[in-house]
N, C-alpha and C positions, 0 to 999 in steps of 0.2 A: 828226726827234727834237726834242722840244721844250727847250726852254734853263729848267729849273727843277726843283725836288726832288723831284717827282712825289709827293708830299704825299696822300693818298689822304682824312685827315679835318684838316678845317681846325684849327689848335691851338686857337682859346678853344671850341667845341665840347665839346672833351676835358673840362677844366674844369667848364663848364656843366653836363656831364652827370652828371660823377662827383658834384658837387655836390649836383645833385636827389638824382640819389640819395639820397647820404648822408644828405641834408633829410629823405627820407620815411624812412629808417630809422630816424632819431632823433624821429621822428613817432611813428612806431610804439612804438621802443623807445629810449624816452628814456635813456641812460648818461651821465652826467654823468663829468667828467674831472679835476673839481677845486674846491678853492675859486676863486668867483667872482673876488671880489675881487682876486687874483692874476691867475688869467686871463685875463680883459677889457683891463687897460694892456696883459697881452704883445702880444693878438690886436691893440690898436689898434695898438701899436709896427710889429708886422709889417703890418699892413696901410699904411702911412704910410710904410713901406721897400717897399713892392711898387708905390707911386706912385711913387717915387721912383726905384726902379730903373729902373723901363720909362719914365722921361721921359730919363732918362742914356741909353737904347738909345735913345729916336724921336730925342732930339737925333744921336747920333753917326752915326745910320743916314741923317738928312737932310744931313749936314755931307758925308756921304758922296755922297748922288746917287745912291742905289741902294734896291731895293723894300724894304718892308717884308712884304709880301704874299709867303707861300711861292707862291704862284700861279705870281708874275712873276720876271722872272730878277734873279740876282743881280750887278751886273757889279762893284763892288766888295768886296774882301775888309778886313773891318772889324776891326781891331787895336786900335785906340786908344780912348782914355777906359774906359768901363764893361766894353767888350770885351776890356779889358788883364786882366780878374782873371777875368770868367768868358764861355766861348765862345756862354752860351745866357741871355742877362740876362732876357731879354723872356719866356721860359718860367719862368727861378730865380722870376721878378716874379710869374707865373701862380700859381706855387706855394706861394710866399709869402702871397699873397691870400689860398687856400686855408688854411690852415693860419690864417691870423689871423683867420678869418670861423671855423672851428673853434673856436678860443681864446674868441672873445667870445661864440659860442652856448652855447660850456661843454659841448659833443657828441663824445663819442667815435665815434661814426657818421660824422661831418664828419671829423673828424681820420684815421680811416681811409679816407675819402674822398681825401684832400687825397693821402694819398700814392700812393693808385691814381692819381691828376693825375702826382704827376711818373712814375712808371713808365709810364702811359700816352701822355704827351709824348716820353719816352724810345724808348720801341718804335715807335712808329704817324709821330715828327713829327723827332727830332730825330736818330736813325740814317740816316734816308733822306738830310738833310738836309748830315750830315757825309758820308756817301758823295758826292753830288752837288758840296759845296763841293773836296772831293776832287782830282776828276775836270776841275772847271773851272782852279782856281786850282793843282793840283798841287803842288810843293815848297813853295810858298808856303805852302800850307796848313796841309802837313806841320810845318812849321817850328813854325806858328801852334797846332797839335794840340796838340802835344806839350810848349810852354810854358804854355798856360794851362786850366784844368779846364774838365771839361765847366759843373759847376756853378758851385762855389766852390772 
């Protein structure tokens, strides 16, 4: 039995994909979402909070001595800093990116894209991942489950 979440599609994959997509929909069928000028500050806001987030998770996951890689196994259970408000920062960050690359394109195409990203990180990367964190860390886990959100 191998020591990892059995991850079947690698997370930025998810992203990537849903994104083209969305790209050539909005290609095709350009929908626009709003005035510009509002949108573009939200998109960059969120894209500058999706840097930011996932530099709070590779800081606290190195502080830690443990993968980043769903690959590899995970031998520490990560609580602290960014971890303390949400259980899946480095995906919220995936998401977020989405959604602010939406914003600035001005594309309702992308914007439904972005949320097929997180439902798809959800079912395909981040179920597996909490069954698995589960099974290793046990009560600990539990503890950890059940105070801080999956998201936010």
């Amino acid at each position: 039995m191998s020591d990892n979440a059995k991850v079947s599609v690698l997370p930025p994959v998810i992203p990537v994909v849903a994104m083209l997509f969305g790209g050539a929909v909005h290609w095709m069928y350009p929908v626009r979402l709003g005035p510009t000028e509002v949108l573009v500050p939200v998109g960059i806001i969120l894209v500058v909070c999706s840097i930011v987030v996932v530099a709070m998770a590779v800081r606290e996951i190195s502080k830690a001595k443990t993968a980043f890689d769903v690959r590899d196994p995970t031998t520490n259970l990560i609580t602290s800093g960014i971890f303390g408000f949400s259980r899946n920062p480095t995906y919220l960050s995936m998401v977020m990116l989405c959604f602010g690359i939406a914003m600035i394109a001005n594309s309702l195409p992308l914007l439904l894209a972005a949320v097929m990203v997180g439902s798809g990180l959800c079912l395909l990367v981040i179920r597996k991942e909490e069954a698995y964190l589960q099974r290793k860390f046990a009560d600990q886990y539990t503890t950890y489950f059940q105070s801080v959100r999956r998201w936010l």
